[in-house]
N, CA and C atoms as a LAMMPS dump frame, in Angstrom:
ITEM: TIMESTEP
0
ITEM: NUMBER OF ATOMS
462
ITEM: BOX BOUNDS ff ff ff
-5.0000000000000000e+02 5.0000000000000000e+02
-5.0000000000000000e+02 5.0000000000000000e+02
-5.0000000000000000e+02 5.0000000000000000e+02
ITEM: ATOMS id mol type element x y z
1 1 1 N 172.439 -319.183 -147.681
2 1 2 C 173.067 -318.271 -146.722
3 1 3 C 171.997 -317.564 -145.893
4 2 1 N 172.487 -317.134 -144.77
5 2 2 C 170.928 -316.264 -143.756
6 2 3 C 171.055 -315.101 -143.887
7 3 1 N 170.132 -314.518 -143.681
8 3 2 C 169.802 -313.415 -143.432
9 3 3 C 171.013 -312.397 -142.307
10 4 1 N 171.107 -311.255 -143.324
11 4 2 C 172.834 -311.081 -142.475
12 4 3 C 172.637 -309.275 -141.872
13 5 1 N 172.97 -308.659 -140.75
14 5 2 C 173.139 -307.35 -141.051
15 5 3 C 174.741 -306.944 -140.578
16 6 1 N 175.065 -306.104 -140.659
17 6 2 C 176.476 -305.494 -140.702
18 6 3 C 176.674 -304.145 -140.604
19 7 1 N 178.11 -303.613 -140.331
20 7 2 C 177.888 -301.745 -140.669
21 7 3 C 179.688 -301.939 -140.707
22 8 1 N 179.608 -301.073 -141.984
23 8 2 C 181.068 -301.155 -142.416
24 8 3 C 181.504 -299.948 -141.243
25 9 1 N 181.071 -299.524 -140.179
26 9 2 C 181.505 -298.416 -139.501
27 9 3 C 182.36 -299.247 -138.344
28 10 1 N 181.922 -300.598 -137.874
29 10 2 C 182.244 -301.408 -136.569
30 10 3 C 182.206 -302.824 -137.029
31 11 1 N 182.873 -303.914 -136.429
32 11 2 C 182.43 -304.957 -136.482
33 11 3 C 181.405 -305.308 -135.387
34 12 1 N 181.024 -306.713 -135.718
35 12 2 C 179.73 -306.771 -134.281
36 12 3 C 180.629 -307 -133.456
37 13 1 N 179.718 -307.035 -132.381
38 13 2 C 180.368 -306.704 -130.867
39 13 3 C 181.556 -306.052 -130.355
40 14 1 N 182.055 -304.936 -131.553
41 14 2 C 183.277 -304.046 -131.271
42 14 3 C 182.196 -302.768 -130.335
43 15 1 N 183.113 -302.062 -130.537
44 15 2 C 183.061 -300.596 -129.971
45 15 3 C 182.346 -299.764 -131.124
46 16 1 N 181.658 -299.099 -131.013
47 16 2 C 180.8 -297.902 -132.019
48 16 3 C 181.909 -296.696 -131.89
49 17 1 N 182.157 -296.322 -132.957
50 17 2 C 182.674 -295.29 -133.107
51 17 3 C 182.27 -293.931 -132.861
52 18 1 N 183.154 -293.05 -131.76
53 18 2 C 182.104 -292.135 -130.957
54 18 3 C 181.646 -291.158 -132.149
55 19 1 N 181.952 -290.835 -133.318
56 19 2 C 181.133 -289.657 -134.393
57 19 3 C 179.744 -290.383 -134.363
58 20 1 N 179.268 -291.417 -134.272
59 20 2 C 178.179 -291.812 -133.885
60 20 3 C 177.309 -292.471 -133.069
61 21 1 N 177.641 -291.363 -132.137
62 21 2 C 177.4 -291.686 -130.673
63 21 3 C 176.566 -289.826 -130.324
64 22 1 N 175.753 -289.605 -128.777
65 22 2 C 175.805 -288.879 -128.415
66 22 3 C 177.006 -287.756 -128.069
67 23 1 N 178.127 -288.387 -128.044
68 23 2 C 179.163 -287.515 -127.525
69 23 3 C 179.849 -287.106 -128.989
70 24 1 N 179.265 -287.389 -130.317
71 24 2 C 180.184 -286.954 -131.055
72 24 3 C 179.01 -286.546 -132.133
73 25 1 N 178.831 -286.857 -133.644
74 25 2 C 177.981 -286.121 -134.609
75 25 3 C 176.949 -286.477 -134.364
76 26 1 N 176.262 -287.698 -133.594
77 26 2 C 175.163 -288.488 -133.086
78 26 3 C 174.403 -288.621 -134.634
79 27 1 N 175.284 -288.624 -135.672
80 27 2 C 174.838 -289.301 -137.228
81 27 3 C 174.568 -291.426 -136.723
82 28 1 N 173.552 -291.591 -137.8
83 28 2 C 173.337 -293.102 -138.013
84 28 3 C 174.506 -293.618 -138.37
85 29 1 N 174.601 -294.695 -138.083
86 29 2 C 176.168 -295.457 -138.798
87 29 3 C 175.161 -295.962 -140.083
88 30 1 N 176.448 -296.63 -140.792
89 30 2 C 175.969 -296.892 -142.656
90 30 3 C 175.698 -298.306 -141.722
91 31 1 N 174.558 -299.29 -142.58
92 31 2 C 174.425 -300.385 -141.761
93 31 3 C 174.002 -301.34 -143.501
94 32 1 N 174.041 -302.565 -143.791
95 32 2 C 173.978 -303.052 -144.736
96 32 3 C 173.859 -304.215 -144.151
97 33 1 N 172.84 -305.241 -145.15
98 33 2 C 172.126 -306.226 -145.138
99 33 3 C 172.658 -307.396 -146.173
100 34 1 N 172.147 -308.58 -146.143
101 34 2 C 172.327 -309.693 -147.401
102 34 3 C 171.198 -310.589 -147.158
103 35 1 N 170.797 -311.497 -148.384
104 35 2 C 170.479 -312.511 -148.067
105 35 3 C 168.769 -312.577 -147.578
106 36 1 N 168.281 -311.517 -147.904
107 36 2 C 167.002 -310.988 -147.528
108 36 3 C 166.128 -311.818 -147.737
109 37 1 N 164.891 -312.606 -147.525
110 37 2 C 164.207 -313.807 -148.035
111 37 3 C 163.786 -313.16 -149.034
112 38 1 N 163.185 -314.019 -150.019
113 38 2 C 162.599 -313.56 -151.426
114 38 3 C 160.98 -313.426 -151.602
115 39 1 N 160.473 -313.184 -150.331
116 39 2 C 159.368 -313.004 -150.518
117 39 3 C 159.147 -311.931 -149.392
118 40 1 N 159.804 -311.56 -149.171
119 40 2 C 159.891 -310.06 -148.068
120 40 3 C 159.513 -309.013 -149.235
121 41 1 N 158.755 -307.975 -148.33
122 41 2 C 158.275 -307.071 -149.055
123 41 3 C 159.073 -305.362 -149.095
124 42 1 N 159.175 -305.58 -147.355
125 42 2 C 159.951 -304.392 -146.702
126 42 3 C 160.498 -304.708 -145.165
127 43 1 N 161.376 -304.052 -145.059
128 43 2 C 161.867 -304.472 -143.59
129 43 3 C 161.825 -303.209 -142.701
130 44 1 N 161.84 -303.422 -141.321
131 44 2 C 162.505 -302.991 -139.991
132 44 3 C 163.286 -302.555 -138.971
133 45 1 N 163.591 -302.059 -138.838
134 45 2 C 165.02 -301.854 -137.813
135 45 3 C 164.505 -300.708 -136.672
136 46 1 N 164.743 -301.768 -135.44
137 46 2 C 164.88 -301.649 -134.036
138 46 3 C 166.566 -301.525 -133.363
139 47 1 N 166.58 -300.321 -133.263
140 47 2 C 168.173 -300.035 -132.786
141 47 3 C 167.7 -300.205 -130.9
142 48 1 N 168.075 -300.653 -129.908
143 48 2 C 167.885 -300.603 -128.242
144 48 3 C 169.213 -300.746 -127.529
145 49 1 N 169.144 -299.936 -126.365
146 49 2 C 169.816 -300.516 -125.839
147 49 3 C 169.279 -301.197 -124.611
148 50 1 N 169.863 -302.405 -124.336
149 50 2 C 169.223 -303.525 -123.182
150 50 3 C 169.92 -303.618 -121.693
151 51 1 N 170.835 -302.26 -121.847
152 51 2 C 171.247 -302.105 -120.999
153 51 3 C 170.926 -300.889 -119.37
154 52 1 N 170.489 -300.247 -120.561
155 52 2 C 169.982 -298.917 -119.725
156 52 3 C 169.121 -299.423 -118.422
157 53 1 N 169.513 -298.178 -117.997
158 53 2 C 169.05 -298.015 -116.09
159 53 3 C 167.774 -298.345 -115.964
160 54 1 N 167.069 -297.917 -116.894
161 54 2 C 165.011 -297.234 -116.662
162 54 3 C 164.782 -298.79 -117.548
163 55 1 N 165.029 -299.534 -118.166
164 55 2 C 164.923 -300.468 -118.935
165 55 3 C 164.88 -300.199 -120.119
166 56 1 N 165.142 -301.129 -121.182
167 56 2 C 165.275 -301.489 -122.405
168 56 3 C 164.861 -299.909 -123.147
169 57 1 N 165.804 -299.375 -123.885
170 57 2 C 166.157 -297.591 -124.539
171 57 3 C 166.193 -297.715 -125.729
172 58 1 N 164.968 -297.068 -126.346
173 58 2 C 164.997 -297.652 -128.104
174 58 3 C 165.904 -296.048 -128.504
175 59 1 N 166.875 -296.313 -129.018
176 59 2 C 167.349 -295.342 -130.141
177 59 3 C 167.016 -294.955 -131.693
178 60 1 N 166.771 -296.163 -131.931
179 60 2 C 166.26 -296.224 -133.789
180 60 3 C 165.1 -297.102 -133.795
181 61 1 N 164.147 -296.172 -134.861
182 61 2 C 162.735 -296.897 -135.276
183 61 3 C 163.27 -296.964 -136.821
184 62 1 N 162.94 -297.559 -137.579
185 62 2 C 163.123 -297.422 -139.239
186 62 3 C 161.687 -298.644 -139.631
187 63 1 N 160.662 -298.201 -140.682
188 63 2 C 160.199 -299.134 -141.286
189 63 3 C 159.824 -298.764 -142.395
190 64 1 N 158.881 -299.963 -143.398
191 64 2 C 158.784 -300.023 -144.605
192 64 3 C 159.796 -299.509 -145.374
193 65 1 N 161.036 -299.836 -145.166
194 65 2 C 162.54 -300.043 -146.097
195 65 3 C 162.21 -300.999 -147.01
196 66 1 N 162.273 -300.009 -148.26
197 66 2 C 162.031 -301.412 -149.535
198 66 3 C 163.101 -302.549 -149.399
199 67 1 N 162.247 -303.602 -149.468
200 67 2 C 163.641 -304.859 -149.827
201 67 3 C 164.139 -304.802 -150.679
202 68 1 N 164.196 -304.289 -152.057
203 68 2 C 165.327 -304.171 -153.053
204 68 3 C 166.465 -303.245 -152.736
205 69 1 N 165.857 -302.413 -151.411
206 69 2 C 167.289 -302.068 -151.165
207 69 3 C 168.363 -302.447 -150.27
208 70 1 N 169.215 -302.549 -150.231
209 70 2 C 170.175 -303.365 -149.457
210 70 3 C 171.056 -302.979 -148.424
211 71 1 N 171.267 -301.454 -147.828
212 71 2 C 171.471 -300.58 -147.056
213 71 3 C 170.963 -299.383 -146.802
214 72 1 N 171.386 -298.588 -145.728
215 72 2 C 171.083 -297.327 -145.183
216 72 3 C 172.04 -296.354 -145.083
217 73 1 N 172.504 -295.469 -145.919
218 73 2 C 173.427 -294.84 -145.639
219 73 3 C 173.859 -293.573 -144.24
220 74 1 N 175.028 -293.744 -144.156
221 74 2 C 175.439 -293.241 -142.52
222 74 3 C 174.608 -291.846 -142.996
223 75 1 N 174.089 -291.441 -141.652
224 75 2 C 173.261 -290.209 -141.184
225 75 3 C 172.317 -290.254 -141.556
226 76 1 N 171.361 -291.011 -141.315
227 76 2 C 169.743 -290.901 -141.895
228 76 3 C 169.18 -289.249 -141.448
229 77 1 N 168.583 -288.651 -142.164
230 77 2 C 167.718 -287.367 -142.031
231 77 3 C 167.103 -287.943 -140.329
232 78 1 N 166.599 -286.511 -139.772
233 78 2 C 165.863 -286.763 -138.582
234 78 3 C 164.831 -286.173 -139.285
235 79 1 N 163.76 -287.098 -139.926
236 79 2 C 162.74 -286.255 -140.676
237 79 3 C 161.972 -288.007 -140.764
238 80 1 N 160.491 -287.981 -140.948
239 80 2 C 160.117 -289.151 -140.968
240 80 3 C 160.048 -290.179 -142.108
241 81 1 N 159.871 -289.743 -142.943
242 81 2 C 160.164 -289.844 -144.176
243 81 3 C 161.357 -289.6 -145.037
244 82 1 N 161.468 -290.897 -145.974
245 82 2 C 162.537 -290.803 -146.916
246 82 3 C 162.283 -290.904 -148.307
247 83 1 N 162.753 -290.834 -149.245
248 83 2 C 162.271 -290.461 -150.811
249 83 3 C 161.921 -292.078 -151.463
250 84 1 N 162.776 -293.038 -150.986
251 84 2 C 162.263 -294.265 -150.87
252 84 3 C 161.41 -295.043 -150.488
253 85 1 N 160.681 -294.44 -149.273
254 85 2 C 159.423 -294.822 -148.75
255 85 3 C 159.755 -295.452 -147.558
256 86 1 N 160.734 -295.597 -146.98
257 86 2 C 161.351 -295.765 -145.633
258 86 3 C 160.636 -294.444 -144.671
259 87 1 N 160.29 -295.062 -143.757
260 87 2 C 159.61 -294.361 -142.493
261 87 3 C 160.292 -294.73 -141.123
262 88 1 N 160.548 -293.32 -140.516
263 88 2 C 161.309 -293.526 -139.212
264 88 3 C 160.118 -292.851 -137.872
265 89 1 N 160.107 -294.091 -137.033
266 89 2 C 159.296 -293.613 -135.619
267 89 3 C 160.087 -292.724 -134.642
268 90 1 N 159.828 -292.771 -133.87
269 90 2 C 160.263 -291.614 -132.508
270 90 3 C 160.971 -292.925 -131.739
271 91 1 N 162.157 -292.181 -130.874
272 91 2 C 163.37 -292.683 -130.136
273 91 3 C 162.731 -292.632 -128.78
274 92 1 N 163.641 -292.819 -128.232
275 92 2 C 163.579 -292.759 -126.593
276 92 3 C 163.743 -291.211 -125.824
277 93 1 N 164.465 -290.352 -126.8
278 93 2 C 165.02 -289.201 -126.645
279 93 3 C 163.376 -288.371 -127.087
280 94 1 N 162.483 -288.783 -127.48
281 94 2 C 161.408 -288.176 -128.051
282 94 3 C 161.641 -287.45 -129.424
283 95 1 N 162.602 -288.162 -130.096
284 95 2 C 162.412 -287.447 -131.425
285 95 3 C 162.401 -288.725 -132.562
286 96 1 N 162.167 -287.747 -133.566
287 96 2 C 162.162 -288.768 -134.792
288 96 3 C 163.91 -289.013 -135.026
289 97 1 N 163.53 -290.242 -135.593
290 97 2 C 165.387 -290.972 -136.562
291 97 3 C 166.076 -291.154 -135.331
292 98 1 N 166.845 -291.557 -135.346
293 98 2 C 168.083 -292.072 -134.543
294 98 3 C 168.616 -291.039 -133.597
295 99 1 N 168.939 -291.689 -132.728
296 99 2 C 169.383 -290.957 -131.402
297 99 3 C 170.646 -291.907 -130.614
298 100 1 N 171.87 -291.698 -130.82
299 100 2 C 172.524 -291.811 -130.359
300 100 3 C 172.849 -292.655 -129.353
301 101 1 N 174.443 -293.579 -128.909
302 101 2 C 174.56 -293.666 -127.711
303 101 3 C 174.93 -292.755 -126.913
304 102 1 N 174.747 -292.501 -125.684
305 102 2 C 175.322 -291.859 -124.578
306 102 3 C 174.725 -292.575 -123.016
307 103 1 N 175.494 -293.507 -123.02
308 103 2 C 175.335 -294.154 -121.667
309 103 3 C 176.401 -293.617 -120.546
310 104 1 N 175.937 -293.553 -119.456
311 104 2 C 176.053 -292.811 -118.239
312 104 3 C 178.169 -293.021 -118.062
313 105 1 N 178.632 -291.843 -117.488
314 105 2 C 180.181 -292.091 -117.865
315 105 3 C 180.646 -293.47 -116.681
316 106 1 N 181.58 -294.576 -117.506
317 106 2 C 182.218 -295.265 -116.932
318 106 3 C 181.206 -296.667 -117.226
319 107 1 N 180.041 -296.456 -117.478
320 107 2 C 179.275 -297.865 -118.58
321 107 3 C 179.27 -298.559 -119.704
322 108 1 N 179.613 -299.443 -120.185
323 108 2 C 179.753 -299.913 -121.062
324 108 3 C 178.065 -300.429 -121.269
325 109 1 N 178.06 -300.129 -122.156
326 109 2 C 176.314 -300.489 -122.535
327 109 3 C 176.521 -301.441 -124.214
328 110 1 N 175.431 -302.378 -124.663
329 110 2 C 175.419 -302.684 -125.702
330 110 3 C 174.046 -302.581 -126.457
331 111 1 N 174.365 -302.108 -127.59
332 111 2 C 173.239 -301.423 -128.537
333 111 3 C 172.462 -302.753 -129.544
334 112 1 N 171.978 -303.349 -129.62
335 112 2 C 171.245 -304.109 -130.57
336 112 3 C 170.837 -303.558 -131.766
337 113 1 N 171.317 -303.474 -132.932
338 113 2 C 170.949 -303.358 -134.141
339 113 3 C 169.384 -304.598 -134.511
340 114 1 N 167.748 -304.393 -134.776
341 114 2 C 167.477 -305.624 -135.131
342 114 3 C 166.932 -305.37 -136.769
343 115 1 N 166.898 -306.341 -137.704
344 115 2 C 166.489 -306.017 -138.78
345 115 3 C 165.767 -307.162 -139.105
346 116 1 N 163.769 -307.053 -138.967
347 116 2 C 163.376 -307.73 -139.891
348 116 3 C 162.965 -307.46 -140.98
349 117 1 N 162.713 -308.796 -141.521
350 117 2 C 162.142 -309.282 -142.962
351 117 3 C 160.682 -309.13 -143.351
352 118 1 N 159.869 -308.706 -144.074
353 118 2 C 158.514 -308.666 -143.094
354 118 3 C 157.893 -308.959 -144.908
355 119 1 N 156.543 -309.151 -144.927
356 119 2 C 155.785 -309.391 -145.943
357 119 3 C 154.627 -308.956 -146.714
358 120 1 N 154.779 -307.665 -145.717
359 120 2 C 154.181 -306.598 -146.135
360 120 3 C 154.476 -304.968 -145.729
361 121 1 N 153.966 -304.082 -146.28
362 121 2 C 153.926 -302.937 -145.938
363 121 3 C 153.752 -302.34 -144.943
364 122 1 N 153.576 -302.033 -143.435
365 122 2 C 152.78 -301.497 -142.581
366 122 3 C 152.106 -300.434 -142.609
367 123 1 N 150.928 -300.15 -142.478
368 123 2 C 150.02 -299.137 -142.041
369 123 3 C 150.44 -298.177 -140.682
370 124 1 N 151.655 -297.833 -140.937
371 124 2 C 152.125 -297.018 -139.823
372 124 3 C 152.255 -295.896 -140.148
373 125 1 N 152.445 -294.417 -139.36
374 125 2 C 152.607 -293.166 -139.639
375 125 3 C 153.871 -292.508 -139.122
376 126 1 N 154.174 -291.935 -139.98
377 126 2 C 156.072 -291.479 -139.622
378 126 3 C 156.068 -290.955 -137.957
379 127 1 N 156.752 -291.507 -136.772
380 127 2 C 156.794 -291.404 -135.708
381 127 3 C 156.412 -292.13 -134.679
382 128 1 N 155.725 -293.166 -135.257
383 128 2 C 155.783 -294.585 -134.665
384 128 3 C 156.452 -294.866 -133.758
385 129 1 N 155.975 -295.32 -132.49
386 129 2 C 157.018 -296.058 -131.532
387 129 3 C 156.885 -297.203 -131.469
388 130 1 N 158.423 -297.761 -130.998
389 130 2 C 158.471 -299.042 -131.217
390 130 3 C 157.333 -300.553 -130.819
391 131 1 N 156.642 -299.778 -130.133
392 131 2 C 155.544 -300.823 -129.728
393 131 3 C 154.574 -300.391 -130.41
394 132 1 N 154.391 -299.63 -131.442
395 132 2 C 153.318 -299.77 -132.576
396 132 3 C 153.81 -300.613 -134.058
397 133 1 N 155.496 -300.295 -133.847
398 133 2 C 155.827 -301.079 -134.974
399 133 3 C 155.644 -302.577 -134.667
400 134 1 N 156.247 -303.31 -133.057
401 134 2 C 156.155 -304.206 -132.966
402 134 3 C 154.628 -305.052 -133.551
403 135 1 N 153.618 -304.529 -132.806
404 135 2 C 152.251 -304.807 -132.544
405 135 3 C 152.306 -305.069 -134.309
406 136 1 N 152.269 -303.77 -135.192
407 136 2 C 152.068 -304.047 -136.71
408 136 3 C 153.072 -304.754 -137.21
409 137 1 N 154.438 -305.23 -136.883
410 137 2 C 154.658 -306.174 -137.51
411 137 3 C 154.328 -307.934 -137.399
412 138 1 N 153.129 -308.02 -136.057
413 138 2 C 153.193 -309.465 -135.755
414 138 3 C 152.461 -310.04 -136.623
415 139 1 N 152.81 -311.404 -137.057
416 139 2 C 152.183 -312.239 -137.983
417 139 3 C 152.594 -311.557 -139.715
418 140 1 N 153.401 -311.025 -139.609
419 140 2 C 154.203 -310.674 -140.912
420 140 3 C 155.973 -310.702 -141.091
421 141 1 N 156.39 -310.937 -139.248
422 141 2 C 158.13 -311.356 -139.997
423 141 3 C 158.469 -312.643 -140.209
424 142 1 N 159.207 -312.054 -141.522
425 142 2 C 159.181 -313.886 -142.268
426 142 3 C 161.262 -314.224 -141.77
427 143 1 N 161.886 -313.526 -140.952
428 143 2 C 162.925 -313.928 -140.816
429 143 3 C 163.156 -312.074 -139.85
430 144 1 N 164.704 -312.454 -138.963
431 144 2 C 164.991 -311.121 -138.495
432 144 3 C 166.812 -311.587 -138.411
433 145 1 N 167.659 -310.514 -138.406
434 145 2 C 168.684 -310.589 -137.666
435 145 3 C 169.483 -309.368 -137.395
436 146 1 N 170.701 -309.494 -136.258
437 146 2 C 170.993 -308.226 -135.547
438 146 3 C 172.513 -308.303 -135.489
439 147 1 N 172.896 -306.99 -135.335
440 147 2 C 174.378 -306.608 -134.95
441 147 3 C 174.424 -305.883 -133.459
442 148 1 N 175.065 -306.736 -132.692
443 148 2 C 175.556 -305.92 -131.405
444 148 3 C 176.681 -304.913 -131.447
445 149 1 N 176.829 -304.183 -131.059
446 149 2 C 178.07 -303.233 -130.541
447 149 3 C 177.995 -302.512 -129.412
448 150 1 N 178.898 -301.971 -128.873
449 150 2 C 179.182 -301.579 -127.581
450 150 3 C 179.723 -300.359 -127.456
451 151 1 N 179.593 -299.398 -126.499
452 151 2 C 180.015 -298.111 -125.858
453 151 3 C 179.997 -297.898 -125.175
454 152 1 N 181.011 -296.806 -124.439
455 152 2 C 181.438 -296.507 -123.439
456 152 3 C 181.938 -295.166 -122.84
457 153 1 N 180.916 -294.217 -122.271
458 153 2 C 181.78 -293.09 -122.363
459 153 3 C 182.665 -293.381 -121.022
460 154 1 N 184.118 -292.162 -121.462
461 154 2 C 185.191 -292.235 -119.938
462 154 3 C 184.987 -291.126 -119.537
């Protein structure tokens, strides 16, 4: 079976539910994984949206997520660190952890969930942006995969 991600909050390519969105608690959705390769060490997650005006809008940094664990529960702390050893970089919004949709009213925008597999640890420091995670994860993802969803404010 492949490498799978999911969020019991939406199906892919539905609608995000606005409590986790800018216009509502702007909490993380719960997001859950399967199928992880067996020689992954820790994984990744790149939340973007590829829609935005200014170009490509990272919302979520997440790394070194142990692979024995198998989800993220809804509302990650906005703090860089987690008791697990999960480390979150800085958004687009300039803060740490997750940041919300809120695309411009009457847009439908779509958010990319990405989650790799990776084979080692990174040498990164809580607040990382996504082009430091990228750069440190090259030549270490051993597999990746993603959930789309969509929003829309009226």
């Amino acid at each position: 079976m492949a490498f799978a991600l999911e969020s019991p909050a939406f199906e892919s390519n539905a609608h995000i539910p606005p409590m986790y969105t800018g216009d509502g608690d702007d909490r993380s959705p719960p997001l859950r994984w399967s199928n992880v390769p067996d020689d992954a060490k820790t994984l990744a997650l790149i939340m973007e949206d590829p829609d935005a005006r200014s170009g490509t809008f990272v919302h979520w940094v997440a790394f070194n997520i142990p692979a024995t664990i198998d989800h993220l529960p809804e509302g990650a702390p906005h703090r860089g660190d987690y008791t697990d050893g999960t480390l979150q970089g800085r958004n687009g919004f300039d803060r740490i952890g997750y940041g919300g949709p809120k695309p411009p009213r009457g847009e439908s925008h779509r958010y990319v969930f990405k989650l790799y597999a990776l084979d080692d640890r990174l040498r990164l420091e809580p607040g990382a942006s996504r082009e430091d995670l990228k750069r440190a994860m090259h030549g270490h993802v051993l597999d990746s995969t993603e959930l789309t969803a969509h929003y829309a404010r009226s």
